[in-house]
C-alpha positions in Angstrom: 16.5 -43.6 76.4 13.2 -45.2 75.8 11.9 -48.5 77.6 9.7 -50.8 77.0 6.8 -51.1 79.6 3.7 -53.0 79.7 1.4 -50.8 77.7 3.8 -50.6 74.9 6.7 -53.6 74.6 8.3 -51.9 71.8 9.2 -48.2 72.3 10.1 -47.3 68.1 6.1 -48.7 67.6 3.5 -46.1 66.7 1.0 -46.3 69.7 -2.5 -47.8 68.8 -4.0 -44.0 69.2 -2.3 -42.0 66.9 -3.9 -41.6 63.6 -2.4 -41.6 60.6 -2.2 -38.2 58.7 -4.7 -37.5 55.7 -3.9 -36.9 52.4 -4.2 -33.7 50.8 -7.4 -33.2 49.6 -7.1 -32.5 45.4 -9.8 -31.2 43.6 -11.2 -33.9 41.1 -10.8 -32.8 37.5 -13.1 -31.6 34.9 -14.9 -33.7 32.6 -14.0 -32.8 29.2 -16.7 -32.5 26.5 -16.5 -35.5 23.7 -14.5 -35.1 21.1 -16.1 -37.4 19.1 -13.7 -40.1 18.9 -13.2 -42.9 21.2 -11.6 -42.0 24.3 -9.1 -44.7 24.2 -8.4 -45.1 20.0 -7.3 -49.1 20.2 -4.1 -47.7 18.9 -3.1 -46.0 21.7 -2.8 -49.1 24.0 -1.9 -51.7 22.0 2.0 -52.5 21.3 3.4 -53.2 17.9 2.8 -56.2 16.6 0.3 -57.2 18.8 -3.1 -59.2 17.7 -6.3 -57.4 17.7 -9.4 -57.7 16.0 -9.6 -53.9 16.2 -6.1 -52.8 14.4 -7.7 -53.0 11.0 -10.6 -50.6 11.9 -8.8 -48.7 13.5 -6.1 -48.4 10.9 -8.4 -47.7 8.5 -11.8 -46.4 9.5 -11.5 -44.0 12.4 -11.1 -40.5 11.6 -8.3 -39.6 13.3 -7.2 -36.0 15.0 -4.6 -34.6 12.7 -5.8 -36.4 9.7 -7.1 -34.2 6.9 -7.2 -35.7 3.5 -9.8 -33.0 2.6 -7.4 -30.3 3.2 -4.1 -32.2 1.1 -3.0 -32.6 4.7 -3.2 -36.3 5.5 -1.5 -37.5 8.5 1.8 -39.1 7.0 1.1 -42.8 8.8 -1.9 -42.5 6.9 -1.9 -41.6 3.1 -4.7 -43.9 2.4 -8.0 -43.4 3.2 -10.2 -46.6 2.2 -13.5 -45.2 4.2 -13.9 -42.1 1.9 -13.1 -44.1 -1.4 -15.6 -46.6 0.3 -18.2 -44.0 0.6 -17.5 -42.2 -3.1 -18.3 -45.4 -4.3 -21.7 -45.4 -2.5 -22.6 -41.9 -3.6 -21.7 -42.3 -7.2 -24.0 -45.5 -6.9 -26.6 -43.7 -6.5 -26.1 -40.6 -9.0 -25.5 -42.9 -11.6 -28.9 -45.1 -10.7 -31.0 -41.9 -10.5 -29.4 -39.9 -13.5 -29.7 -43.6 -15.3 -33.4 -44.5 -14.5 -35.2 -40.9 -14.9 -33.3 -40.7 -18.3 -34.4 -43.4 -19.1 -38.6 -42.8 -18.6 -38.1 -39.1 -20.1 -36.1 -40.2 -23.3 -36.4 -43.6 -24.4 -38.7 -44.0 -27.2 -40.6 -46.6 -25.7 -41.7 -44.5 -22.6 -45.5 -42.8 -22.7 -43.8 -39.8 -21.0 -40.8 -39.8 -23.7 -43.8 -39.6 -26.6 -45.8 -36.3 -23.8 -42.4 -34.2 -24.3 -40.9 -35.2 -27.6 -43.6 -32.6 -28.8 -41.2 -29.7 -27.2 -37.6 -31.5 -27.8 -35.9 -28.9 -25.8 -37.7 -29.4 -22.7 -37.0 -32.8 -22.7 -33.1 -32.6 -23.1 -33.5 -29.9 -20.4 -35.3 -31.9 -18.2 -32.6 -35.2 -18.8 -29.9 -32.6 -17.7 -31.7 -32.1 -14.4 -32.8 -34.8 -13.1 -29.1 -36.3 -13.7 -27.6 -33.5 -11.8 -30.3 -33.9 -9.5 -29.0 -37.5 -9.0 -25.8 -35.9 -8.2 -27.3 -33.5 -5.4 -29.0 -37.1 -3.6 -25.6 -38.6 -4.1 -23.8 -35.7 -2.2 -26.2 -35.1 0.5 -26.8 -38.9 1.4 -24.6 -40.5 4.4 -22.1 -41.4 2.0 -21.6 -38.3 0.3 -21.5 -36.3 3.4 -18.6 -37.8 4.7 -16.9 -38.2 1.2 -17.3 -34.5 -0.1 -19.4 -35.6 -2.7 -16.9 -35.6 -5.3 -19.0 -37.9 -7.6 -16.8 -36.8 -10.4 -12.8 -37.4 -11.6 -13.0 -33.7 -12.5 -13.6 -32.2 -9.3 -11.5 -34.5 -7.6 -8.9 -33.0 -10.2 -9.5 -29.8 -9.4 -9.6 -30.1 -5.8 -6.3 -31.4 -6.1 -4.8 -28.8 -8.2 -6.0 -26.4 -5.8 -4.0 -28.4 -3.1 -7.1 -29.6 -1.1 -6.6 -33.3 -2.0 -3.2 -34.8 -2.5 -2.5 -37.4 -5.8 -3.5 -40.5 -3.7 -6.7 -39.8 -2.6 -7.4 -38.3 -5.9 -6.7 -42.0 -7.8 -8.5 -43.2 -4.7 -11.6 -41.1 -5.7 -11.3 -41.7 -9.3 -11.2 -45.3 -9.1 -14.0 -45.6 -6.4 -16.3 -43.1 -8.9 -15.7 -45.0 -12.0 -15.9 -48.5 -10.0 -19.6 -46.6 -8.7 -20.7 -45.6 -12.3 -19.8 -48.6 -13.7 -22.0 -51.2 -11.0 -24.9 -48.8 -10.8 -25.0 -49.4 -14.9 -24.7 -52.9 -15.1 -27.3 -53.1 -11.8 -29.5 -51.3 -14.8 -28.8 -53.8 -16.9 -29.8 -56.7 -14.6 -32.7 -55.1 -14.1 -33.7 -55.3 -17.6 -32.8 -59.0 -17.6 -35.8 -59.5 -14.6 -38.0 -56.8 -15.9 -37.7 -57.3 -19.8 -39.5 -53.9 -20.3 -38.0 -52.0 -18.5 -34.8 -53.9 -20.3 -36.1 -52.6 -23.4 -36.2 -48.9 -22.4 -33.0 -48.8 -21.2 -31.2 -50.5 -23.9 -32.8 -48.4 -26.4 -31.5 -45.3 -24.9 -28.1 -46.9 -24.7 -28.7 -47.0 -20.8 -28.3 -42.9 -21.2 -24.8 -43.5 -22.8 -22.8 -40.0 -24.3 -22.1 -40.3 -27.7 -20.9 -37.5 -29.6 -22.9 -36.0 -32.7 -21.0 -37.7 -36.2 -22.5 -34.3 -37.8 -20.2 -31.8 -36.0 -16.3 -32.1 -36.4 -14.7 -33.8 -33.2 -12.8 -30.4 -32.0 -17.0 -28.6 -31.4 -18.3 -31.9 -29.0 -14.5 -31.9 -27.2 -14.7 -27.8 -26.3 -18.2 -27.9 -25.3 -17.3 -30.7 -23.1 -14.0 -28.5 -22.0 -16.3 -25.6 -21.3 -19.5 -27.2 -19.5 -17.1 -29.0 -17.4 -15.3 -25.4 -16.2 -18.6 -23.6 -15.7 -19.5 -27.1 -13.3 -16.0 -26.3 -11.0 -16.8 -22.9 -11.2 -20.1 -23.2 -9.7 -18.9 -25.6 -7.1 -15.9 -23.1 -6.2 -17.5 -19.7 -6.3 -20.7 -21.4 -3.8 -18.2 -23.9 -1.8 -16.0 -21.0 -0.7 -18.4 -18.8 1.0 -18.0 -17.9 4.1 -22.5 -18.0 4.3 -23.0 -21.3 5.6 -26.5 -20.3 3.4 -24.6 -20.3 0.1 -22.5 -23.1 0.7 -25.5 -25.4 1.4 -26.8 -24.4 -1.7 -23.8 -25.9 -3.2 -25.0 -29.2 -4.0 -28.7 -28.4 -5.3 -27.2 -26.0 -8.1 -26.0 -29.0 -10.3 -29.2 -29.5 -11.3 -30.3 -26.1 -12.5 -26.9 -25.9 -14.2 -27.5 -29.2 -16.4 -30.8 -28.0 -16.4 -29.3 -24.7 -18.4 -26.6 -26.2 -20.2 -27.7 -29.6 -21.7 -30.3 -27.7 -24.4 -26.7 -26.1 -26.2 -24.2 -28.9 -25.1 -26.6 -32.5 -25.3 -26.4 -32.3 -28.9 -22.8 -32.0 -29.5 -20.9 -34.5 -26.9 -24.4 -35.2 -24.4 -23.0 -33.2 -22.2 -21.1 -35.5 -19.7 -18.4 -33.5 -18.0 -17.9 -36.6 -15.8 -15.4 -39.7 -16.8 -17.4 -41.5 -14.6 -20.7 -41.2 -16.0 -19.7 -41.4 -19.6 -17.4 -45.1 -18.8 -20.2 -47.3 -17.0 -23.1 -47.3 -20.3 -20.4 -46.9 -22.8 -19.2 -50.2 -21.3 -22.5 -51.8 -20.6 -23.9 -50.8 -24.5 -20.1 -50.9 -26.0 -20.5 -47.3 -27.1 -17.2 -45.8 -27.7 -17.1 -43.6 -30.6 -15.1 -41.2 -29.8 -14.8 -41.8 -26.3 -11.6 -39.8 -25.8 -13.4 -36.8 -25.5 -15.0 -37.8 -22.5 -11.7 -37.8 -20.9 -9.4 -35.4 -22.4 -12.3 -33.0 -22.2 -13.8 -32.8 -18.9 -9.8 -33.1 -17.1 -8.9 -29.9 -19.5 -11.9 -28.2 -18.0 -11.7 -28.9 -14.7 -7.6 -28.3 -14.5 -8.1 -24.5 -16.5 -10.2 -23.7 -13.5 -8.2 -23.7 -10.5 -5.1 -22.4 -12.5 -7.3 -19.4 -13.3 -7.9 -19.2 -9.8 -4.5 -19.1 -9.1 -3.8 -16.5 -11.5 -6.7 -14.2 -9.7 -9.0 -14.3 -12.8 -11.9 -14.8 -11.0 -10.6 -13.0 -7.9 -10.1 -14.2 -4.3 -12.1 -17.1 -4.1 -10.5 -19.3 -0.9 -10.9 -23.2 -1.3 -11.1 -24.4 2.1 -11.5 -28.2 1.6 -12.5 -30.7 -0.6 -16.3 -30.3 -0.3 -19.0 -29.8 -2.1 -21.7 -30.7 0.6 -21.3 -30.7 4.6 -18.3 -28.2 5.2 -17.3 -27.4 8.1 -15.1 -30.6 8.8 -11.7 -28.3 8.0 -10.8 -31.3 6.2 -11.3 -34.2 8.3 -13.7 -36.8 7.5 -16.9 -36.7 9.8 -17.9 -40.6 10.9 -20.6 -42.0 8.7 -23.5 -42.1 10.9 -24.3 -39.2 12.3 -22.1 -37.5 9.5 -22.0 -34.6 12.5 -19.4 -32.4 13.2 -17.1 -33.5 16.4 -15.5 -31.5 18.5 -12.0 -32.3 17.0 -13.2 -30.7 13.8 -13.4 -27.5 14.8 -10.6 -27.3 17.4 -7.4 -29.6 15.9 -4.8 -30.3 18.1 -1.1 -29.6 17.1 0.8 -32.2 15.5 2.9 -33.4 18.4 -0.4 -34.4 20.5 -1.6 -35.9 17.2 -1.4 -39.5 18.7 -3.2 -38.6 21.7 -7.0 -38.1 22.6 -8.4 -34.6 22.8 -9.3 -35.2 26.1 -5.5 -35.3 27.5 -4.9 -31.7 26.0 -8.2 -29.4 27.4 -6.7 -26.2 25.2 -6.1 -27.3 21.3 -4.5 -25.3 19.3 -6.2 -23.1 17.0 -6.0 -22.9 13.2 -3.3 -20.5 11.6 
């Protein structure tokens, strides 16, 4: 039995010497690379129902890992996806002001240039069609378009979404966000011409490059040119879109141009040669032009919908959609942030859905694509 004595009182009391032992030593973990989302998403610690100024951004404009609306496989807490109808918007803005304004100095009959290349007709109408597709190719590589797909167009987003890359939701979202685009870049035209009274006169005389389908042919030639320019544009966009050469699918985008470039001379004078809803609905609202306008819808939708069902059908062969791009793929479907419209980490290595509501930097080994 232990005493107490004068150097230690109390004989169950560590002495003063002995040293406590150390603790293991653990080897400190890895860093992982950025994944290019925030490290801790807002949602991941806040509780339900708790106030934050951040829940609506981050509901509603961070692209989130296991969210691909540009695959038709949106996560299912979020089928809507404001930031890419956002951006749409933005990119069709600025097709429509480009297609708009170079129409406008190459064809209205006020224009010194119009008068230059009225002498050789054909050039002119071939020239209208590319510059306005070449509007399209600014609006699809700019920020906006880039992290949108660069739709700019009802009739690819219908397409896209018969070949299962875009589900029905983001399609309306798409539409609505195109026309709503078409339809402000027109009437910014229009004001415009109200500061500028020139320039006001150009553009009104060319009906601020309204379609209006030729009274001399019978209504079934304007409606199947439009059904058949509008297939050869989704055709394009496939065939180039679903190469595996990055080379061919960057070229993607820059093709619209030559196409209008090749197809307005035959099509421009039956229907003007809109294959876009979009295009046709903002001056035909801003010059009330709407003879015949129902071509400009049943048309283009027929076109773009024979397409992918031909697809499926193997007509064209194997072509394999991979998302709903026609600019900046790569994403597998996600959408990139808008600045830098890069490609994260996530992107290319997506995590399974169980770790969906986690950061990447939690699970070192995603899972790779089937």
């Amino acid at each position: 039995m232990m005493t107490p004595s004068k150097n230690n009182p109390d004989p169950f009391s560590v002495p003063s010497s002995t040293t406590p032992p150390k603790a293991p030593f653990k080897t400190p973990a890895k860093s992982e690379p950025s994944s290019g989302l925030p490290e801790n998403p807002p949602s991941a610690s806040l509780k339900k129902g708790s106030h934050s100024r951040y829940r609506w951004a981050d509901r509603f404009l961070y692209p989130y890992i296991n969210d691909r609306p540009l695959a038709g496989e949106p996560r299912s807490d979020r089928p809507y996806h404001p930031r890419l109808y956002a951006c749409e918007f933005a990119a069709t803005t600025i097709l429509m002001l480009f297609g708009i304004c170079s129409n406008v100095i190459i064809g209205s009959p006020y224009s010194p240039i119009s008068h230059f290349l009225s002498q050789t007709p054909t050039l002119q109408v071939a020239l209208e069609g590319l510059l306005f597709g070449f509007g399209g190719t600014l609006g699809a590589i700019s920020p906006f378009g880039r992290v949108s797909g660069g739709h700019l167009n009802p009739s690819v987003s219908l397409a896209f979404m018969i070949s299962s890359k875009l589900v029905w939701r983001d399609m309306l979202g798409y539409m609505a966000a195109q026309i709503t685009g078409a339809t402000f870049a027109t009437f910014l035209v229009v004001f415009l011409g109200m500061l500028w009274p020139l320039w006001g006169l150009w553009a009104s005389s060319l009906h601020y490059s309204a379609t209006i389908p030729n009274p001399h042919f019978p209504i079934g030639i304007p409606l199947l040119g439009e059904i058949c320019a509008t297939a050869c544009l989704i055709i394009m966009i496939f065939y180039f879109g679903s190469r595996t050469n990055s080379f061919y699918q960057k070229l993607t985008p820059w093709l619209v141009g030559p196409l209008y470039f090749m197809i307005n001379p035959f099509e421009a004078w039956f229907s003007g040669d809109s294959t876009n809803l979009a295009r046709s609905f903002g001056p035909a609202l801003a010059s009330a032009q709407w003879y015949q306008f129902w071509i400009y819808v049943i048309g283009p939708f027929i076109g773009a919908a024979l397409v992918p069902l031909l697809l499926k059908a193997s007509s064209f062969g194997i072509l394999k959609i991979r998302e709903a791009r026609i600019t900046n793929f790569g994403h597998r479907g996600y959408a990139p942030y808008l600045i830098p419209p890069e490609i994260p980490l996530h992107h290319l290595h997506p995590l399974p859905p169980q770790q969906a509501s986690t950061t990447l930097a939690e699970h070192p080994t995603p899972l790779e694509e089937k």
